[in-house]
N, C-alpha and C positions, 0 to 999 in steps of 0.2 A: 504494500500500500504506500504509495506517494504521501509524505508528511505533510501536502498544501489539501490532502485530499480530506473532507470531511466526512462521518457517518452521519448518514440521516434514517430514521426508523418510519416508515408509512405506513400508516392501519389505516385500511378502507374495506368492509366486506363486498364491496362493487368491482370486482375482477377491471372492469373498463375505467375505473377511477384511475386505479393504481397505476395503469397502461398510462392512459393521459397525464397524469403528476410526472412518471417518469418522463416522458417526451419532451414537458415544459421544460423539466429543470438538467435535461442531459446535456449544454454545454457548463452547467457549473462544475467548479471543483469538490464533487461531490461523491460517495458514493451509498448509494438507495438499498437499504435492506427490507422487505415489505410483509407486511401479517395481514391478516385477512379477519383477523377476530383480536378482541382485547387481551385473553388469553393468550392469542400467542404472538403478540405484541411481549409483552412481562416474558415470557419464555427466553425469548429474544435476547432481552433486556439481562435477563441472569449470566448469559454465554462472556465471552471474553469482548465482545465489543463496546466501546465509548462512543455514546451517541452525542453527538453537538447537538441535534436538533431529532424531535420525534413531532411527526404531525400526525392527527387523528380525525378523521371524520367523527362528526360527531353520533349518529348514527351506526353502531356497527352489529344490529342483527341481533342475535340471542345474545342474553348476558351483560355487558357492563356497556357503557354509552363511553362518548370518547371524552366528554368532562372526566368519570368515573376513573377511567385509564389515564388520563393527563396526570391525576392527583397522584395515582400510585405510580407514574415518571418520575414525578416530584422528589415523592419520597427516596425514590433507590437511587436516582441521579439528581441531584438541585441543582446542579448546574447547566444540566440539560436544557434549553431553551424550545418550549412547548406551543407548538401551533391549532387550534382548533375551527376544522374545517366544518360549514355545516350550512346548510341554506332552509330547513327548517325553524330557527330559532330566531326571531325579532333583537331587533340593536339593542332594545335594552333590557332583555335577559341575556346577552351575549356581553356585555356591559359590568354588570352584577358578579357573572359565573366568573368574570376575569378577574374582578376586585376580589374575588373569594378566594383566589389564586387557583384555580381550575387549571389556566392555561397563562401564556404569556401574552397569546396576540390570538385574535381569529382571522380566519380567510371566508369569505362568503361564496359559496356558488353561484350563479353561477361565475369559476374561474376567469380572471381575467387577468392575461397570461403573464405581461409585462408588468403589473401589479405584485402578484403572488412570489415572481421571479425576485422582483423587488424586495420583498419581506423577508424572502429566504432568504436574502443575501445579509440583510439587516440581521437578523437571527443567527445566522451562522459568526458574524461579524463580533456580534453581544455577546457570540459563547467564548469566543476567544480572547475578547479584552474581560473577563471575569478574572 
C-alpha cells in the first residue's frame, strides 16, 4: 500500500451504490474497502486495517441503521472521520443526529458528484491533521 494512499470503509446494502461511490471517488488517493450490512462493516473494522474515513448509508437493510454503525466507528476508531449518506432523513434530523455525534458530516442523495468528491477530500484531509 502507497503511504499517500488512504483507507476508506463503505457500507451500503444497495450493490449499485457501492458501484457508483466507487466510480466517483476512483481518481482519489484512496483505497475503498466495502460491506454491505452494519455487521460486516465492524467485522471489517476488527481486521488489521486503519480507516481514515468510513461512510455509511444510512439505511442499511436488517439490523442496525448507518447512525447506529457510525456511533460504534466512533467508538473503536475516534479518529476515524464519519460520513452519513442518506436521502431519507430531513436537514434537521440530519442536523441533530450530527450534534449527537452520530457522524461527522452527511452526504444527501441524490449524489452530487463534485460535491461529495469534495467532502471526501475535506474528510480525508481532517483525519490526517488530527
Amino acid at each position: 500500500m502507497n503511504t499517500n494512499t488512504s483507507q476508506v470503509l463503505l457500507v451500503d446494502n444497495e450493490p449499485k451504490i457501492l458501484e457508483l461511490v466507487q466510480r466517483i471517488l476512483k481518481n482519489l488517493p484512496i483505497e475503498i474497502t466495502t460491506a454491505k450490512t452494519g455487521e460486516e462493516g465492524l467485522n471489517i473494522l476488527q481486521g488489521s486495517k486503519v480507516f481514515s474515513l468510513t461512510i455509511s448509508n444510512f439505511y442499511l437493510g436488517m439490523g442496525m441503521n448507518g447512525g447506529d454503525f457510525l456511533k460504534l466507528v466512533k467508538e473503536h476508531s475516534p479518529k476515524t472521520i464519519r460520513i452519513l449518506m442518506t436521502a431519507g432523513i430531513n436537514q434537521d434530523s440530519l442536523l441533530e443526529r450530527q450534534e449527537k455525534g452520530e457522524y461527522d458530516w452527511f452526504a444527501t442523495k441524490p449524489i452530487i458528484f463534485q460535491n461529495f468528491i469534495d467532502q471526501v477530500e475535506r474528510s480525508i484531509y481532517e483525519y490526517w491533521e488530527k
